[in-house]
N, C-alpha and C positions, 0 to 999 in steps of 0.2 A: 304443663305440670308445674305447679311454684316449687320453689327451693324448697323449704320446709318438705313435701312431699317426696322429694329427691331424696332430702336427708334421709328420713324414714326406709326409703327403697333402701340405702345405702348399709342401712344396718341391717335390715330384712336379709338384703342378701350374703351379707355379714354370717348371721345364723346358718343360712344354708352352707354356706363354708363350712360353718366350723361344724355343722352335723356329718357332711362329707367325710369332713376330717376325723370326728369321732368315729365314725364306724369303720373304718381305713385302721385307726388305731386299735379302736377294739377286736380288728381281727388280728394284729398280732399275739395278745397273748392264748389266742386260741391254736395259733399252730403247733406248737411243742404239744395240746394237747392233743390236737388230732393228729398229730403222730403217734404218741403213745394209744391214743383209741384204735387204731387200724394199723398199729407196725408196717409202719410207712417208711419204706428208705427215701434219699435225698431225689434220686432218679423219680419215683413213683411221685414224690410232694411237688417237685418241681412239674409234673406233668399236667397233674390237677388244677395249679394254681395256673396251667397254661389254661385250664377253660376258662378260670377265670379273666383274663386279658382278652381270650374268645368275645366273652359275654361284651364286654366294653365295648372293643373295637366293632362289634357288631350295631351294637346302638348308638353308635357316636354318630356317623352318617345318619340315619334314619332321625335321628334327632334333629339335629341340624334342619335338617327337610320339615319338620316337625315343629319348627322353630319360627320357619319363616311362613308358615302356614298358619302357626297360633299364637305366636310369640312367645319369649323365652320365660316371663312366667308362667303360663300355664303348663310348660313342658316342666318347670320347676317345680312347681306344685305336685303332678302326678306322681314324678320321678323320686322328690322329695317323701311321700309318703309309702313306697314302695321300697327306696332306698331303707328306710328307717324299720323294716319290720325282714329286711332280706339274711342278717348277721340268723335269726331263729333258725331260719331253716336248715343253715350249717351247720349250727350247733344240736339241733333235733336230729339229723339226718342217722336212721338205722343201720345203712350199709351204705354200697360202694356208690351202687346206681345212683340213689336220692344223695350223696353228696355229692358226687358229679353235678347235677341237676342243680343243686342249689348254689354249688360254687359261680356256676355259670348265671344262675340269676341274678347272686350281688355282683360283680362284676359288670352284668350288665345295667342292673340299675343305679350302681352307681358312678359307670361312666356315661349314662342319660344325664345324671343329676349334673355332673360334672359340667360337660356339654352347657346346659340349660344355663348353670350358676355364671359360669364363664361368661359368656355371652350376655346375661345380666347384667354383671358388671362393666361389662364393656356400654352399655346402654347408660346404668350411672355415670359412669364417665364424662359421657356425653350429655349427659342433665347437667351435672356439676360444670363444668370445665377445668375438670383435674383428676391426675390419678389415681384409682384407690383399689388398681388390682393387687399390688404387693402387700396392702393390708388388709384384702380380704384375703388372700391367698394365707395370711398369717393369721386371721381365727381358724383355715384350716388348720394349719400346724397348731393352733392351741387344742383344735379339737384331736389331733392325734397323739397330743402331749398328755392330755384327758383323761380319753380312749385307752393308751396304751398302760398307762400310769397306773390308773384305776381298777385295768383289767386284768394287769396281773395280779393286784390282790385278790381283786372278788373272784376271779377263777381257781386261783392257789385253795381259797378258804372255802368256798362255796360252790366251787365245778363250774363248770361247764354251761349249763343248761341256766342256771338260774343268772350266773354274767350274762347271760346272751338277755334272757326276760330282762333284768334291768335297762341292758344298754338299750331295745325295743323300746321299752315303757319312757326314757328320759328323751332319745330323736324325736318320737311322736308328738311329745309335749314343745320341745323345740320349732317341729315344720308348724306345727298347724298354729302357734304364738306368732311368729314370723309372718303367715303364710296371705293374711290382708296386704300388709305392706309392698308387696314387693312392685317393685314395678314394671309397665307395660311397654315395649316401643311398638306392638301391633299396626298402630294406626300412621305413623312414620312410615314405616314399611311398604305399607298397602300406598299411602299416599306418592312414596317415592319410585316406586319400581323396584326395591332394592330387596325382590326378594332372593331364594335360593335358586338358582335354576343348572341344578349340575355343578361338578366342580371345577374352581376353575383354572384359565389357561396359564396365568402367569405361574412363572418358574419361582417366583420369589417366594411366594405362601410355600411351597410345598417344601423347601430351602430350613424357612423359618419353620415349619415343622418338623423338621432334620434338628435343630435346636433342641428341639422340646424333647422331640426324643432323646438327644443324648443327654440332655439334665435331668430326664426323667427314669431313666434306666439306674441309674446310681441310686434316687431314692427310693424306685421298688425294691433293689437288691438290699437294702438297709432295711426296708419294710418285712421283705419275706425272711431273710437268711441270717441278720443280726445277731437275733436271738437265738437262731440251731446253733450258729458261730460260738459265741460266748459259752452255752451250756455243754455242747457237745467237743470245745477247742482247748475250751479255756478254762472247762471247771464251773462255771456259775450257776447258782440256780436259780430256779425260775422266775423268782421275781427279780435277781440282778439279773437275769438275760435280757428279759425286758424293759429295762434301764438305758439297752444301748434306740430302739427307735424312742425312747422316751425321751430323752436327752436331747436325740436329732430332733427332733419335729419344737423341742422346746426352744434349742437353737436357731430353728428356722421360724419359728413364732418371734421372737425378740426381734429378729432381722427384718423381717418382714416387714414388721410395726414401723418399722425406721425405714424402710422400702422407697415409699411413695416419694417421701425427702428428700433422699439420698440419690432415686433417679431424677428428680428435679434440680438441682444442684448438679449433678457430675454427667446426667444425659446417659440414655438405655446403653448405648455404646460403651462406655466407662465403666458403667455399672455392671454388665453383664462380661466386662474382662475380668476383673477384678473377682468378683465374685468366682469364675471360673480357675481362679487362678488360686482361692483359699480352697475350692470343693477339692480341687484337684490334690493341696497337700493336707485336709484330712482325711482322704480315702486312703491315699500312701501312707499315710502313717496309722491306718488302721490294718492293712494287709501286713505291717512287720511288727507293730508289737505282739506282745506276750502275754499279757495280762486283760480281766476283765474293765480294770479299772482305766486302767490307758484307751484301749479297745472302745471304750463308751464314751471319755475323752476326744480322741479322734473324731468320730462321730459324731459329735457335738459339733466341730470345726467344721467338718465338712458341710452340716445342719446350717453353720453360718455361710458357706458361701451359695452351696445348694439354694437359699432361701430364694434368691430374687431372680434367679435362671428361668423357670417356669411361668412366673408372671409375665417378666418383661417378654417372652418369646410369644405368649400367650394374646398381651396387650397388642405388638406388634401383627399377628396375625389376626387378630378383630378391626387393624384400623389401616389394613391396606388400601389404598386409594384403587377405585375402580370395583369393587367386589363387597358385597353386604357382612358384618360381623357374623351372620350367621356361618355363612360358605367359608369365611376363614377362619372362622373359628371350631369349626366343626373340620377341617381338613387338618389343622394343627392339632386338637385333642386326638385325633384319630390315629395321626401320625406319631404322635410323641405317646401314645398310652401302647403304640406297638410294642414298645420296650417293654412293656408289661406281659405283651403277648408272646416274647423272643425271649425274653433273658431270665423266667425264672426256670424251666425246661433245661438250660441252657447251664443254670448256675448249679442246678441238682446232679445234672452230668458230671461236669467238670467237677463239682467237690467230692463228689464221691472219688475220684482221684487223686487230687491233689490237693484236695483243701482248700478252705474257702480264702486262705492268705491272698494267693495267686489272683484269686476274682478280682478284690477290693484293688490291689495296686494296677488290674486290666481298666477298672472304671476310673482310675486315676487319670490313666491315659487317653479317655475317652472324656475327661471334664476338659486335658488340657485342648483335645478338639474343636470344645466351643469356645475357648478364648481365640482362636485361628478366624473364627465363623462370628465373633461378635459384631460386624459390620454391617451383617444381615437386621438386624432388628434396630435399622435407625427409623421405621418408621414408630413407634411405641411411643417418641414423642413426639407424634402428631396428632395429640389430642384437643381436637377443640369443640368450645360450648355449644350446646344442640339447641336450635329454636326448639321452642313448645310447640308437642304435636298439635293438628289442627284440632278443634273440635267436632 
């Protein structure tokens, strides 16, 4: 594959980031509504949005598998057009059953797409011979800075139903512009032996998905519970509750962009102390202020250290020596997307008694975790240039 066609993938998969990321963000400002559609307490919202981590963790393996069988574009492509039309069915859904039902299909599709994009990038990488998971990880966050931006106006002014037809109508036009470019390591794979075959033995993958989980549990609880926070704590309304993942993912978008650099220069081990060590004091200081505006503040901060945790964990488990990007990369999203699956059940319980203050300075203590655990992800800079697959 020439450079030039490298580049093209690089952006390609760029896209599918950031459509991941829009519809991630487009579902926040749909929760307050589907609270008030179904008077949904915190216990019952947290339960549902457990099928949703369901739906994930269930196709993250199966992808993976999936992966090394057809390569991670074609799993992208599918996932990607599936992902992009999965926001309708939440928003349509009539009753309890069909949103059950649909919560668990985005979730699911779009921790396939998730999967697929990851492991793509991990593929560029290896075309180029340089990093560019923290800056594709940051069109995600531009697409949830988008998403959620966006959404709480169009949903404020125009409901429900017709934010959901827009955000549908814009991913579609996104995957399928994208959807030539991206590219293949199929034939690498099949040539090398390196496919999926089970998962694997070593302790370190499963280690570095311990990582991913715990930098990823902080930004679902930002993702799901922000905005109940701010409206329900603090007085704000809807379009300032949405302000607080809006801000995060903006924060984590600007970082990001600076990512690739920044772990070039200071090395994943650096990068991911450091970084744990800002997430860590803007969650604390979002569990004690008082206001909306500090509160989305806060969040912002933590946006900036949050940003580079999930990459560099994510990088590190595609380029484990001995094991194919697919097997590690599919053991790591799976493991880190648990936190999606554990902590919003988790968050709905607990706040209904004490408030979500308590949460946010609990995930404080769980960021400072992974600065203890950075040592784990010194392979991430073990990226080197990939021969051209055979013909």
């Amino acid at each position: 594959m020439s450079q030039d066609n490298a580049l093209h993938g690089r952006w390609a998969v760029a896209t599918y980031f950031f459509v991941n990321g829009f519809m991630v963000g487009s579902w926040a400002p749909q929760i307050p509504l589907l609270v008030a559609r179904f008077s949904l307490s915190e216990t019952v919202l947290g339960l549902l949005i457990l099928l949703f981590g369901v739906g994930a963790v269930i196709a993250m393996p199966l992808c993976g598998y999936l992966i090394s069988r057809r390569g991670s574009r074609a799993v992208a492509r599918v996932s990607g057009v599936l992902c992009a039309c999965s926001l309708l069915g939440i928003a349509a859904a009539p009753g309890m059953t069909t949103l059950m039902l649909a919560l668990a299909v985005f979730g699911c599709t779009l921790g396939g797409m998730d999967v697929a994009i990851n492991a793509n990038a991990v593929t560029v990488e290896r075309r180029l011979g340089r990093a560019v998971m923290s800056s594709s990880h940051g069109f995600w966050s531009l697409g949830g800075f988008v998403g959620a931006g966006l959404g709480g106006f169009a949903a404020q002014h125009w409901g429900h139903l017709i934010h959901a037809g827009l955000v549908t109508a814009a991913a579609l036009l996104l995957v399928f512009a994208a959807m030539p470019a991206l590219v293949d390591e199929r034939q690498r794979a099949a040539s090398s032996g390196a496919r999926f075959s089970g998962f694997p033995r070593s302790p370190l993958v499963y280690l570095t998905g311990l990582i991913a989980l715990l930098s990823m549990m902080p930004e679902g609880a930002v993702l799901d519970w922000a905005a109940l926070y701010l409206r329900q704590e603090m007085g704000a309304s809807l379009a300032e509750a949405s302000l607080a993942f809006t801000f995060f993912s903006a924060a984590m978008a600007l970082m990001r962009f600076a990512g690739d650099r920044v772990r070039d220069r200071l090395g994943a081990v650096t990068t991911m102390r450091l970084s744990g060590l800002v997430a860590a004091a803007g969650m604390l200081s979002a569990g004690l202020v008082s206001s909306p505006l500090a509160a989305t503040a806060a969040f912002a901060v933590a946006g900036l250290g949050v940003a580079n945790m999930v990459p560099i964990a994510f990088s590190a488990a595609g380029n484990q020596p001995g094991i194919s990007s697919a097997a590690g990369m599919s053991v790591a999203t799976t493991i880190g997307y648990s936190g999606l699956l554990a902590a919003p059940s988790l968050v709905g319980f607990i706040a209904e008694h004490v408030g979500f203050g308590p949460i946010f300075l609990t995930f404080a203590a769980l960021l400072a975790g992974v600065v203890l655990l950075s040592n784990l992800v010194r392979s991430a800079d073990g990226i080197a240039a990939e021969p051209p697959a055979p013909a």
